[in-house]
N, C-alpha and C positions, 0 to 999 in steps of 0.2 A: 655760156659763162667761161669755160676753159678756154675758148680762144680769146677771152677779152685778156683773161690771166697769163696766156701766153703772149699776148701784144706787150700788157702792159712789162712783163718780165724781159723782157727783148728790148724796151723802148729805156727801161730803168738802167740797163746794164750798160747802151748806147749816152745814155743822161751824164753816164758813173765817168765815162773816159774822158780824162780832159782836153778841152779844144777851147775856140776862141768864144763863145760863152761861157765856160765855166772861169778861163781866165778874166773877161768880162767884170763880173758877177763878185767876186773875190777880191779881186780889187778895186773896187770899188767900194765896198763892204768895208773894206779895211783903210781905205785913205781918206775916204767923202764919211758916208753916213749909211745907217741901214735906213734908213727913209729914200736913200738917192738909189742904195744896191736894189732895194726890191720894187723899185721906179723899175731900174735896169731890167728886173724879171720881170715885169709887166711887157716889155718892149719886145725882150727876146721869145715868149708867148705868145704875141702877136705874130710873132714870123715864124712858131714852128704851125701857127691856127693857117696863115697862108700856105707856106709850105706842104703840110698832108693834105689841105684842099687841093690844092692844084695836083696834086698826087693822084688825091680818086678821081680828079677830075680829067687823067691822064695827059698831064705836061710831060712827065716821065717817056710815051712815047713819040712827043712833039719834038723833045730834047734829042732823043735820038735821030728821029729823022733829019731835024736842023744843027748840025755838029757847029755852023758857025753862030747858030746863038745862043748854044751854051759856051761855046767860047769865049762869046761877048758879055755873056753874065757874069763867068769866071773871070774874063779877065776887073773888070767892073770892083765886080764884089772885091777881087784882090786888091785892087788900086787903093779900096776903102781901109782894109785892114793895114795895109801899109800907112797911110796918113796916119792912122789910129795909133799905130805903134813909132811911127814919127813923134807924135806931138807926147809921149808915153817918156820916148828916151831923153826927147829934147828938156820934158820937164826931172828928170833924171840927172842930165850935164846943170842944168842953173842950182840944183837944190846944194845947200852948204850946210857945212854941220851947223851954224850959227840961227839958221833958219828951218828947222826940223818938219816943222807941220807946215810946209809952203805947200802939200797937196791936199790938207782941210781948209786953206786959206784959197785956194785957187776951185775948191767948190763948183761945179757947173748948175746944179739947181735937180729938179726931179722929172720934169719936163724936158731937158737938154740929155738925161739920165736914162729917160726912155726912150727916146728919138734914137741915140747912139744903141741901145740895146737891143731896137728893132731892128739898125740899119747892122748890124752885126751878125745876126742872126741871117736875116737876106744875102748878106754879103757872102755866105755858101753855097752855090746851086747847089752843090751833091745834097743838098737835105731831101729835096726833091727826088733824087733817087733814091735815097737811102728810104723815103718813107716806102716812095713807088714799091721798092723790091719790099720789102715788111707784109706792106699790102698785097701785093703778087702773091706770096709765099702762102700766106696765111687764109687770104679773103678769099672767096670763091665767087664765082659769077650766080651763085644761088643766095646771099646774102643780101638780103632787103635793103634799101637805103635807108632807112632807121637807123638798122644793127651799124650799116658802114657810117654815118655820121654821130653814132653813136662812140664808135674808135676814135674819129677824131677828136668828141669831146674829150675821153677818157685821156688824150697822148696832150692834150694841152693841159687840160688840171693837172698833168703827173708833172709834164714840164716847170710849171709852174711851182707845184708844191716842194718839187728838188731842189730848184735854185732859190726859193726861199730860206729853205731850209741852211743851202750854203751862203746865203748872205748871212743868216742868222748868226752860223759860226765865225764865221771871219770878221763881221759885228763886235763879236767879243771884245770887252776891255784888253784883256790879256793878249789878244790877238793886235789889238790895235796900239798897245803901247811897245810889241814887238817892230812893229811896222813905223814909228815914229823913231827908234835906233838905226830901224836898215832901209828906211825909206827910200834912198838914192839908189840899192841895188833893187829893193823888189820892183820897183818902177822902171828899171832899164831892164832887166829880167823880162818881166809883163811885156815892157815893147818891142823887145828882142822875139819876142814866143810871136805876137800879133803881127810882125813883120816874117816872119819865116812863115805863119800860114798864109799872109796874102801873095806870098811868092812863090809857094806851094801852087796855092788856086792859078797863078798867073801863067806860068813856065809848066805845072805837069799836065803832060799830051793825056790829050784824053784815048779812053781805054777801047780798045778795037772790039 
């Protein structure tokens, strides 16, 4: 039980920092709907449930061996968050004060909401390491495959139940009629933040 407590305390702390899921997940919350944002956390779920499989399933040491295809993922993955944060600013530059809620009115649906959640979450390879090393650190090669797909469940409910939880907030009335004043910065903000990590993933050398 303490090492599930200790996974999950490592995993919660990892949830807590923001990156391009939590950016994700927030904005979306806050300009669509919480029906579309916790769409969105259905999707990002899905890719951390791939991501720590393919962890215990040791991709972590395939990555290493093939530097050019986590190159190719990173670059990939970056290519995505950048369009992301493309079409983020571009709806940023059109919005006018005359036309406030043109990002509840441009809506992409729950379906469209999870598809980008998913591809967002993928669009990281280091997940895959970061689970890999979680799991190195902690699991031991005496660990049942029970106990170890037992972690994995636990790191995806936890996923899950965090980003709900911040769609939930940013949901808010109050959160959303903040968002309906500053609409055209949060939204070029958000795709400023999604463009510097897919440029990030793109351009930084991988670690010797």
């Amino acid at each position: 039980m303490s090492l599930f407590l200790t996974i999950a305390l490592v995993h919660l702390i990892a949830l807590m920092s923001p990156g391009p899921d939590f950016f994700y997940v927030s904005q979306t919350a806050v300009s669509h709907s919480r029906r579309e944002a916790l769409a969105g956390v259905a999707g990002i779920a899905l890719g951390v449930a791939v991501w720590a499989a393919l962890a215990l399933l040791g991709l972590q040491l395939l990555l290493h061996r093939l530097a050019w295809l986590e190159r190719l993922i990173a670059i990939c993955g970056g290519a995505y968050l950048c369009w992301l944060g493309l079409k983020m600013l571009r709806g940023a530059m059109v919005a006018s004060a005359s036309l406030p809620t043109h990002a509840v009115r441009l809506a992409n649906g729950p379906w469209r909401a999870l598809r980008n959640g998913l591809f967002t979450n993928l669009a990281n390879p280091k997940a895959v390491v970061y689970f890999g090393s979680i799991f190195s650190a902690f699991v031991g090669d005496r660990l049942g495959a029970g106990a170890r797909w037992g972690l994995w469940v636990m790191v995806v409910v936890e996923t899950l139940l965090w980003f709900a939880f911040v769609a939930g907030v940013f949901a808010l009335p109050a959160m959303r009629r903040g968002y309906l004043r500053l609409s055209r910065w949060i939204d070029g903000c958000a795709g400023a933040v999604f463009m510097l990590f897919g440029l990030h993933l793109i351009f930084a050398r991988r670690a010797a």
